[in-house]
N, C-alpha and C positions, 0 to 999 in steps of 0.2 A: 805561531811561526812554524811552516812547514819546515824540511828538513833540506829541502834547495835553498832555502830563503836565510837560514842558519849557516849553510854551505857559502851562501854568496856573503854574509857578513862576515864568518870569519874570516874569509880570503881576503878582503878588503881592509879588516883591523890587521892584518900579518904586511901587510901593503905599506901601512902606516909605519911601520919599526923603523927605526936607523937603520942604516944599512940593507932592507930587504930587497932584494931583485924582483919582487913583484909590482914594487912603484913603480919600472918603468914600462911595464905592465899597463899600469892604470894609467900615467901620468899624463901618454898625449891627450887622453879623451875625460880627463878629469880636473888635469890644472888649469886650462881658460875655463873650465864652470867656478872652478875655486877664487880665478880673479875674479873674475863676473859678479860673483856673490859680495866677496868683499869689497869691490865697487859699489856696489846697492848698499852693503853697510854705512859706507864711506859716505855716499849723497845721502842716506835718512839722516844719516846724525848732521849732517850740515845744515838739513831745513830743520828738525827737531827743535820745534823751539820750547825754551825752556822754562818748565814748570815748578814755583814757587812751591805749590801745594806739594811738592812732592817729598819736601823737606818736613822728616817726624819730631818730634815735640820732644826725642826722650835717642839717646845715643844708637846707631845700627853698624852694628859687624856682620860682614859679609863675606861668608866663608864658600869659595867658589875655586874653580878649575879653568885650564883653557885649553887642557888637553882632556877630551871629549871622554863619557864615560869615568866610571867608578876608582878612582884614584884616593880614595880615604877621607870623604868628606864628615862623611855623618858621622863617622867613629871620633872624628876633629871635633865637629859640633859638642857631640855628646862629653866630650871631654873638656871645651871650654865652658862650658851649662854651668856641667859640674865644679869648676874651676870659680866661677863668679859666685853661683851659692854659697861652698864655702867660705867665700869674702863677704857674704852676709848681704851680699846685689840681688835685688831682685829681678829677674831674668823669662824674656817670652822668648818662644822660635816660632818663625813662620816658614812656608815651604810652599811652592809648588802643587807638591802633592801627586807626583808623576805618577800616573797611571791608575789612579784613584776612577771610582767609577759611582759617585755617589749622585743624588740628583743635584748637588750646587756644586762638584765637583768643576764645571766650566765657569761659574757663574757667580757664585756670590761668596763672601769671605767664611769659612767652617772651623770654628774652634773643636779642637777634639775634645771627646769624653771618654768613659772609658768604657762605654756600652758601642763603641764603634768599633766596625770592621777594617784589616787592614785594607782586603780590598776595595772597601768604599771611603777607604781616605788616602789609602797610600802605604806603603812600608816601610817607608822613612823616618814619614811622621809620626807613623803609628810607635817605630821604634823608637823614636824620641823621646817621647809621651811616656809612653813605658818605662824607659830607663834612669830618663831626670825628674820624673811629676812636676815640669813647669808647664803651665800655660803652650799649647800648640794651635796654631792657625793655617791652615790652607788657603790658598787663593791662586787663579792665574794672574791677577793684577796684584802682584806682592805689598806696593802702597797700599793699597784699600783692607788688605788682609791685616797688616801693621797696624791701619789706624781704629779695624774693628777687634786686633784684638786689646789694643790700648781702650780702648772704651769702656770693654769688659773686664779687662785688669787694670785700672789706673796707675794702681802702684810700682807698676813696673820701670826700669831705671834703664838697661840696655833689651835691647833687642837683636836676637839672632838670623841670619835668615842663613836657611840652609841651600846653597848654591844661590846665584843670584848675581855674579861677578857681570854678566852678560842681558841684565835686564834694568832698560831703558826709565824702569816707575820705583828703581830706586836711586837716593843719593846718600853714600852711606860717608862715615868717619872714618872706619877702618874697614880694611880689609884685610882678608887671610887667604895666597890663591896657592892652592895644595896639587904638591908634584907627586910621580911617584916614580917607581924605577924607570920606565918608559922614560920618562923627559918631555922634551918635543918632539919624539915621535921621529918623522923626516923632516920635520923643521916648516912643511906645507898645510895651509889651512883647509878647512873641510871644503871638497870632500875628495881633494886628494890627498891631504893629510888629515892628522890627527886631529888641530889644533881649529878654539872655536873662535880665536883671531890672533893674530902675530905678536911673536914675541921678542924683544920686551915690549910691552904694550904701548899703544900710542894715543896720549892723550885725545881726547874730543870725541872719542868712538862711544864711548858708555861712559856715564855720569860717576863710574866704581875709577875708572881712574883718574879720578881727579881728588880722591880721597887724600886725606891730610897723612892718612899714616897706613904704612900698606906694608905689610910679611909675605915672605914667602914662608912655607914651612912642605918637606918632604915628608913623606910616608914611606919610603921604601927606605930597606938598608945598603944599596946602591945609589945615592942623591946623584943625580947628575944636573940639578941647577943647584947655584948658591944661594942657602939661604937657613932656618932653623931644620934640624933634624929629629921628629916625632923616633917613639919605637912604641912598634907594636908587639904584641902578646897576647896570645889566648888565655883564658883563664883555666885555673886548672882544676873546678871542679860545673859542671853542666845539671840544669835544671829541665823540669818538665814543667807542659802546664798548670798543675798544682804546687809548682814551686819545691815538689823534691830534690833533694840534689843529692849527685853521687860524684866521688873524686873522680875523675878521667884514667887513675893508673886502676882502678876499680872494676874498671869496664869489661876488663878480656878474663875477669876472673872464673867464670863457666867456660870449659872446656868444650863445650859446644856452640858458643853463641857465635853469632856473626856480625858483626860491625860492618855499619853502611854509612858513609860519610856522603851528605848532600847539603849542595850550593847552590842556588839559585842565584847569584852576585855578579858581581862585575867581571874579577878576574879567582872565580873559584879555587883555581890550582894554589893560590895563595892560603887559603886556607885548609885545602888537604896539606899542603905541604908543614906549614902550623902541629899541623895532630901529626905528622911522621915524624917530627920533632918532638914530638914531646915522648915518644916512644911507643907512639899507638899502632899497632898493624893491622890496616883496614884492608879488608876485604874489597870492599865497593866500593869506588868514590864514583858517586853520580851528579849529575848536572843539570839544571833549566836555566831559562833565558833569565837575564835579569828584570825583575820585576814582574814573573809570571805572576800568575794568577792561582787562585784557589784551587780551580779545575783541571788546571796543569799537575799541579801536587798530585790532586785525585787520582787522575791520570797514572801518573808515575809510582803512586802506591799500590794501586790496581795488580800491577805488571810485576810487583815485587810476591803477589801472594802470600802477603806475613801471616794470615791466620795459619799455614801450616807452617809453621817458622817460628812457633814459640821465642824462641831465642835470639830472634834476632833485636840489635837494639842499633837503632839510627839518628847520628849527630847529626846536626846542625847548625848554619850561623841565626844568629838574634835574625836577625830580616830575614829569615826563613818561615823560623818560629811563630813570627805573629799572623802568616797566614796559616802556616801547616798545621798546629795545635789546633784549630778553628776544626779540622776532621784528623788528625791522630794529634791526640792530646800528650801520647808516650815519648812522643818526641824528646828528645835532649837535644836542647842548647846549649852553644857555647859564646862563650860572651868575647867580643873582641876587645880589649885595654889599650887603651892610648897613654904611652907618658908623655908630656910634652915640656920641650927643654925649660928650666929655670930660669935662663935667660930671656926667653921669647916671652911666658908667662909676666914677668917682671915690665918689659917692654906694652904689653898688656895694659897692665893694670895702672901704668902710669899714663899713657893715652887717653885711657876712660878715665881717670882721672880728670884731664885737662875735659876733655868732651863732657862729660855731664856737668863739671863746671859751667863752660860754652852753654849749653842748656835751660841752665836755671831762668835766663828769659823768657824762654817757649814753653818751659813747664807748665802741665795746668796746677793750678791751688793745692787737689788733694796732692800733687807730684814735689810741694815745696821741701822735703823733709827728705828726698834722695839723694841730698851732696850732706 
């Protein structure tokens, strides 16, 4: 992504805000495309006819967005994974696999291993994988990817899909659709707004709203829709690829070092802002697009010239990591922590409850033993 091409997106997402005076800016040459689109939304879903097959054998929570871009999903995921193993569930995720460049990356459904690359599967997935050790599958047709990786894990009881609110080849039980300070944005659909279709949502659009049990749950400490409130926090001690780890108040202890804080993320200032709280004073906070790539990093380590810079030591978020480590291995990461309310949790686990109940007909044989 050239440096116009960055220029013209962020003026576009600052467009999007409440209140900004750049919407009307955008607006006369942007909201009849925006109706236009959600018209064509509006007539597919009306012929869309509706597919049995699409219904999985085994419970699916679908943890999505509708305000467009990096609002807290994966860290949501990675915390309900966690959430269900400890309940002794056993638990896949599947994903997209956004910007994966593998050769089935279009094509055909890819369980991860742990000999894979992030950028040949993805950084989301990849961070998944790595954080929870359940079961991970890519696909563009998210059904198919569900049903290969049920094939290959039988035993599995729910299924995660990471984002997925807005695709047509799932029909899930629950759902989870995560805000963040933003909100809706200007309250306008893409692409003169934020938003990847109207809110509050309107039946018949995607098979996600028609789900039996549906949350909202916030990520920011400003909630501007109602509904549960995560909190987030960094951890506060950061690994390298070998799994060293040193505490983060540890870090400025040499009088000479220099501390580089890089994001590669959705809204990185979030997590510089994270390390300035916790009392860290960073030199450099640097930044790439989300979901670069290997070569971007490259790139960007190039220009820092650390071999003469002994001392310098450079944080980073987990979705950075699993590409960046691939060529500086010194890297430290820091891990993002989600708590998520006791009540939402509890709300949770009694749904699945009733849903794998539901289930026990469509289960296959070795699946008899998951209720």
């Amino acid at each position: 992504m050239n440096k116009l091409t960055q220029f013209l997106a962020r003026t576009l997402e600052r467009s999007w805000l409440k209140g900004s005076r750049l919407a009307w800016v955008f607006a006369p040459v942007l909201w009849p495309l925006s109706k236009l689109i959600w018209f064509a939304l509006r007539w597919h879903a009306i012929w869309r006819p509706t597919k049995d097959q699409d219904v999985l054998p085994v419970a699916l929570l679908v943890v999505g967005n509708v305000y467009v871009g990096g609002v807290g999903k994966t860290p949501l995921v990675i915390a309900l994974v966690e959430h269900f193993k400890a309940q002794g569930i056993s638990v896949g995720v599947i994903s997209r696999g956004y910007a994966s460049r593998g050769a089935n990356s279009a094509r055909a459904p890819q369980v991860l291993s742990a000999q894979d690359q992030a950028s040949a599967v993805g950084d989301e997935p990849m961070l998944i994988f790595k954080r929870t050790g359940v079961p991970v599958c890519i696909g563009v047709n998210r059904h198919l990817a569900a049903m290969h990786l049920l094939h290959l894990h039988p035993q599995l009881q729910v299924i995660v899909s990471d984002d997925g609110l807005q695709n047509n080849a799932l029909t899930p039980e629950m759902t989870v659709c995560v805000f963040d300070n933003r909100g809706l944005g200007n309250g306008w659909t893409l692409p003169a707004g934020p938003l990847r279709e109207v809110w509050p949502r309107i039946k018949g659009l995607h098979p996600s709203q028609s789900a039996p049990y549906q949350w909202v749950v916030n990520t920011g400490d400003q909630p501007q829709i109602s509904g549960f409130a995560a909190q987030r926090s960094l951890a506060k001690k950061a690994f390298n690829a070998k799994g060293v780890g040193i505490e983060l108040e540890q870090l400025q202890a040499h009088p000479n070092a220099q501390l580089i804080a890089l994001a590669g993320v959705g809204q990185p200032h979030l997590f510089f802002e994270m390390l300035n709280n916790l009392g860290l004073d960073i030199d450099r906070c640097l930044t790439l697009p989300d979901h670069a790539g290997v070569e971007d990093y490259v790139v960007l380590l190039n220009s820092l010239n650390l071999e003469s810079k002994p001392n310098t030591q450079i944080l980073c978020t987990e979705k950075d990591a699993v590409k960046l480590w691939s060529v500086y291995p010194q890297a430290l990461a820091v891990a993002l922590e989600m708590q998520l309310p006791s009540a939402f949790l509890k709300e949770i686990d009694q749904a699945l409850t009733v849903v794998m109940h539901n289930k026990r007909a469509f289960s296959k044989p070795s699946n008899a033993d998951m209720i």
